[in-house]
C-alpha positions as CSV (number, residue, x, y, z in Angstrom):
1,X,-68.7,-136.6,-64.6
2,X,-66.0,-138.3,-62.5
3,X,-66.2,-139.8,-59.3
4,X,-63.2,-139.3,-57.3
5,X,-63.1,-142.5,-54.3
6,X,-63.3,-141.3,-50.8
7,X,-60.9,-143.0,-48.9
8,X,-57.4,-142.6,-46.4
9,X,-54.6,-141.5,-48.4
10,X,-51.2,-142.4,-46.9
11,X,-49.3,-139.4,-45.8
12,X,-46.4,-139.9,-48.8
13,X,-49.6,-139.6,-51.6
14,X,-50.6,-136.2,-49.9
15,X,-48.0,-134.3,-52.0
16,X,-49.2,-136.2,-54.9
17,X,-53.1,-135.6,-54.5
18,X,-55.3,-132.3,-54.7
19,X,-57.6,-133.1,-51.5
20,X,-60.3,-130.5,-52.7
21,X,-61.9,-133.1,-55.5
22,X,-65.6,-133.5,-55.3
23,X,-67.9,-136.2,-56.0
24,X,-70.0,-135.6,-58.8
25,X,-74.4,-136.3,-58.6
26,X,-73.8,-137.5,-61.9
27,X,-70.6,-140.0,-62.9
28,X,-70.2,-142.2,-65.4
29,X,-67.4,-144.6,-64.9
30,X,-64.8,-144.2,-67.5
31,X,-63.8,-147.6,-69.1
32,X,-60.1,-147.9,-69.6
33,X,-59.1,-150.7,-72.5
34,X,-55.6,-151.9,-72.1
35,X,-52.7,-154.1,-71.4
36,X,-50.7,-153.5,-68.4
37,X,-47.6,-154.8,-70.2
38,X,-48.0,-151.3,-72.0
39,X,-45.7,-148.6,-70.5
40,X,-48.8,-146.0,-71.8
41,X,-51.6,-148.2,-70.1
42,X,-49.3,-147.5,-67.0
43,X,-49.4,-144.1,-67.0
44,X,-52.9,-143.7,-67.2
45,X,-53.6,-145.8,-65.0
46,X,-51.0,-144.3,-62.7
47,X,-52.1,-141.3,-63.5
48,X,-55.7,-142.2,-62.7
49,X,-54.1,-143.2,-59.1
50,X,-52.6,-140.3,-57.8
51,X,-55.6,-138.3,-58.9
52,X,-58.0,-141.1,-56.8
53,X,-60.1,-141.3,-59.9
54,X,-62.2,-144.7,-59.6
55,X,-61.8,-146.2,-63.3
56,X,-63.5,-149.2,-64.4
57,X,-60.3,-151.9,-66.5
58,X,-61.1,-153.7,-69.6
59,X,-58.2,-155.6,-70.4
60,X,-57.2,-156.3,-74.3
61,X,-54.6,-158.6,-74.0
62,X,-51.3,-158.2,-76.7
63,X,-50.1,-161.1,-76.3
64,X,-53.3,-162.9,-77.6
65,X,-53.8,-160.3,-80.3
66,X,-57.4,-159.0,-78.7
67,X,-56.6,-155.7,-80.0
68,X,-57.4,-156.8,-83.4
69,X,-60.6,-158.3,-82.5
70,X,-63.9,-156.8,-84.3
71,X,-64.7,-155.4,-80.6
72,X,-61.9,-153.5,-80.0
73,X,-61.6,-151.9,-83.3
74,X,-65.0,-149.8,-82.6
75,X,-63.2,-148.7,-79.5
76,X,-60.4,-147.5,-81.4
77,X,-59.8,-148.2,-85.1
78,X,-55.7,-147.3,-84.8
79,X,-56.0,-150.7,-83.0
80,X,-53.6,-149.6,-80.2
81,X,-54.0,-149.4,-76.2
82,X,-54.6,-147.5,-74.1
83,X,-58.3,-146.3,-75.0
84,X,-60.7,-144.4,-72.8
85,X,-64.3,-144.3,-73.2
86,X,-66.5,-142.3,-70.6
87,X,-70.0,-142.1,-72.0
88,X,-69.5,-141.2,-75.7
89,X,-66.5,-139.8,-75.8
90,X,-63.3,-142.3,-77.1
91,X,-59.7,-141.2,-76.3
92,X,-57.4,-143.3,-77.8
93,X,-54.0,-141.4,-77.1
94,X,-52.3,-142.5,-73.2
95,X,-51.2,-138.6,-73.1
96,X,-54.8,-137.1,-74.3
97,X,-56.4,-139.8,-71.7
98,X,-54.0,-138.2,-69.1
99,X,-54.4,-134.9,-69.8
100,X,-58.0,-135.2,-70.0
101,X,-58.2,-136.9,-66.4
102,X,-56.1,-133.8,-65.1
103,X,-58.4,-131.6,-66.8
104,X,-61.8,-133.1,-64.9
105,X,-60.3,-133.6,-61.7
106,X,-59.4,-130.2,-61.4
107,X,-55.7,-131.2,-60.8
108,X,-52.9,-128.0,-60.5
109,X,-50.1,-130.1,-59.7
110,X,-49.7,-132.8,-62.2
111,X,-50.1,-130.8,-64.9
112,X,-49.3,-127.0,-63.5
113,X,-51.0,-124.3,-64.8
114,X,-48.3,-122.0,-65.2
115,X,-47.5,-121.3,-68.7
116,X,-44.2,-121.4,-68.3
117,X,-44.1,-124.7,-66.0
118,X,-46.8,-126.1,-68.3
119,X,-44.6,-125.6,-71.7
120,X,-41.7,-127.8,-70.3
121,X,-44.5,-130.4,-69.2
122,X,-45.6,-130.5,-72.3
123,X,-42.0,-130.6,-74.0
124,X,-41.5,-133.8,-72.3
125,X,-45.0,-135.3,-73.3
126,X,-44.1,-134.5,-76.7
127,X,-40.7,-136.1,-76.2
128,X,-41.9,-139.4,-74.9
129,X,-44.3,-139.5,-77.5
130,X,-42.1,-138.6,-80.1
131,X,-38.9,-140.3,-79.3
132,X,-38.8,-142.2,-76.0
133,X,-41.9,-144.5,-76.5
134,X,-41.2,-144.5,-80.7
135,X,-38.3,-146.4,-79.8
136,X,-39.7,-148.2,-77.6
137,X,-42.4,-149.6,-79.6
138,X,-39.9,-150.3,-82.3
139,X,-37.7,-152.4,-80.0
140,X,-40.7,-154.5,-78.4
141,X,-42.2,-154.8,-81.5
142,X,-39.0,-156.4,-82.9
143,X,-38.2,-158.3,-80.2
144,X,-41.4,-160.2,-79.6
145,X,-41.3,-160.7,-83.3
146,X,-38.0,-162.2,-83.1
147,X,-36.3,-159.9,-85.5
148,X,-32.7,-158.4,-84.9
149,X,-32.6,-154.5,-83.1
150,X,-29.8,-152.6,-84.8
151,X,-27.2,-150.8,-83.9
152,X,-28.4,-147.3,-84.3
153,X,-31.8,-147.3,-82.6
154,X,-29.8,-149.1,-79.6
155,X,-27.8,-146.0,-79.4
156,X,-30.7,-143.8,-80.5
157,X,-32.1,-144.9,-77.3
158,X,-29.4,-144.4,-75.0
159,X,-29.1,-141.1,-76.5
160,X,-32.5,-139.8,-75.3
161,X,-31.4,-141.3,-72.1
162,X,-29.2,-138.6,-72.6
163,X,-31.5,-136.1,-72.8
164,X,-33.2,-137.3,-69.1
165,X,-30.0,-136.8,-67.8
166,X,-29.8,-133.6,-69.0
167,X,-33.3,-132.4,-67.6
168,X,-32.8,-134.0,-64.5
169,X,-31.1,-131.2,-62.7
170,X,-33.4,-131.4,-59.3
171,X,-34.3,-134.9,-59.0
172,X,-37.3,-134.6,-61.3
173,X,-37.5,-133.9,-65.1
174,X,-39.0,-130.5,-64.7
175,X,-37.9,-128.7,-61.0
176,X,-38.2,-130.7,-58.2
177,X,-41.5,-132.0,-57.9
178,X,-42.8,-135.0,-59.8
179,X,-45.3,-134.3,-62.7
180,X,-46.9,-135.9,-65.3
181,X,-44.1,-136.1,-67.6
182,X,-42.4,-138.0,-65.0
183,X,-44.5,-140.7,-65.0
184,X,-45.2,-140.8,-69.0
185,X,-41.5,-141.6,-69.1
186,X,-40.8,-143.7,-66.5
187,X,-43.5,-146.4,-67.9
188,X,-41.6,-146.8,-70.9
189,X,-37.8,-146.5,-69.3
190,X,-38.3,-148.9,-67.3
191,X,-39.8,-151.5,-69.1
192,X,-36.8,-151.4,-71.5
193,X,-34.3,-151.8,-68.6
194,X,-34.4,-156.5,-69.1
195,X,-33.5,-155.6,-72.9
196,X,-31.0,-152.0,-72.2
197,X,-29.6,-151.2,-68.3
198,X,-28.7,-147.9,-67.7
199,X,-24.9,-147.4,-68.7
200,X,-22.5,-145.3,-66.7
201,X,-23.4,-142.3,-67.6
202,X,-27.1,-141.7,-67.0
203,X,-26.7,-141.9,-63.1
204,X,-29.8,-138.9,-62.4
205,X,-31.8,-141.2,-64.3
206,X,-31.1,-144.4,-61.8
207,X,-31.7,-142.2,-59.2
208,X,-35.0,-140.6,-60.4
209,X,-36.3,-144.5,-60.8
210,X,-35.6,-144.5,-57.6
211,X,-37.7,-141.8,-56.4
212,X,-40.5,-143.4,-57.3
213,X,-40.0,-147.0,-55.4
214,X,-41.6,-145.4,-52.0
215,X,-44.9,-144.0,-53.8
216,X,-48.1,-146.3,-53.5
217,X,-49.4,-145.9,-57.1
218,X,-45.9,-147.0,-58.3
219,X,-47.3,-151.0,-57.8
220,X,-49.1,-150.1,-60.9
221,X,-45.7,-150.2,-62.5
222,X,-44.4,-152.7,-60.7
223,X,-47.0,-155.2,-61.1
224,X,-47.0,-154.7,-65.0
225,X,-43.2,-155.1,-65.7
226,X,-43.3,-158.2,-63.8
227,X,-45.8,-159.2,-66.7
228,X,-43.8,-157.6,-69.1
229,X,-40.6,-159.4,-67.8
230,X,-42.0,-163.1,-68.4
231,X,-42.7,-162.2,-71.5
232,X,-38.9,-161.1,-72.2
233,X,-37.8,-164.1,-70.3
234,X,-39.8,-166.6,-72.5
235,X,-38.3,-165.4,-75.3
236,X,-34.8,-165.4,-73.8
237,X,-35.5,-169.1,-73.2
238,X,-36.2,-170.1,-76.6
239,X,-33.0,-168.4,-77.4
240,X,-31.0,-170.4,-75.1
């Protein structure tokens, strides 16, 4: 079903890519709907990187409410990005859409088969989804709605922060390689860095940021914060 793009990959992606992939007879171009302001857009798409899946983008911008639109609600009625249509099927969960792009690209390292390794990639999944990103949301949402953060989901946050530094014992949340709960959380850490810097205490986690700044796909998360980050600044303007 996929199509996965024939080209030179630079010697630092080799660790990060499973050279067997095939081309498909058959592909349909999988259509990803999103913002790249959104930490879980990022991931999918960074995701879709490493993995040299060619994707087709569809933007729906935030900012200008276009996932609200008529449109977008048949892509996904919970009104939220990312969504993934390829053919048919509609994902409209950023850790389903990765999972399922592992999945059909045939990928062991991202997302390890090992049970063991697997369980404490999926641990952290379900801890961005459940906490990490939760907050996140919450902030944002606040934020761009000009309404106060309180105290306790400030700390709340810098308490799962905690919890990276905890798991980061060999430079990487699970082990020492990067998988895909790495870059599930990084998304959304880093685009709350302009509102929350790291503190003191949560060194591993300034220096697993770090080890991303030297991959290629990593523009993908570069190039959105900088949209993310004139957003922030605009409202920081008003303020002042």
């Amino acid at each position: 079903m996929f199509r996965v793009l024939n080209k030179t990959i630079p010697t630092k992606m080799l660790q990060y890519c499973n050279l067997s992939y095939v081309k498909t007879a058959s592909f349909v171009k999988p259509i990803l709907y999103g913002d790249e302001v959104s930490p879980p857009v990022r991931f999918v798409m960074m995701t879709a990187s490493i993995l040299n899946i060619d994707i087709e983008f569809h933007k729906i911008d935030l900012f200008k409410n276009e996932n609200r639109t008529a449109f977008y609600r048949e892509i996904n009625p919970l009104q939220k990005v990312p969504a993934m249509q390829v053919g048919d099927l509609k994902i409209v969960d950023s850790h389903a859409i990765a999972l399922y792009l592992c999945q059909v690209a045939g990928d062991k390292y991202l997302y390890p088969q090992d049970p063991a390794l697997r369980a404490k990639v999926n641990q952290m999944l379900f801890f961005n989804s459940s906490t990490l990103f939760r907050i996140d949301s919450y902030i944002m949402s606040n934020y761009f709605a000009r309404q106060p953060v309180n105290e306790t989901t400030v700390e709340e946050w810098y308490t799962a922060l905690d919890y990276l530094e905890y798991n980061l014992k060999d430079n990487w949340l699970v082990g020492n390689k990067m998988l895909l709960c790495d870059i599930c959380a990084v998304a959304v850490v880093t685009s709350m860095l302009p509102l929350f810097p790291l503190i003191k205490r949560h060194k591993r986690v300034k220096q697993w940021i770090e080890n991303f700044q030297c991959l290629p796909f990593y523009d993908i998360n570069r190039r959105g914060l900088v949209n993310l980050r004139m957003y922030i600044n605009a409202i920081n303007n008003e303020r002042s």
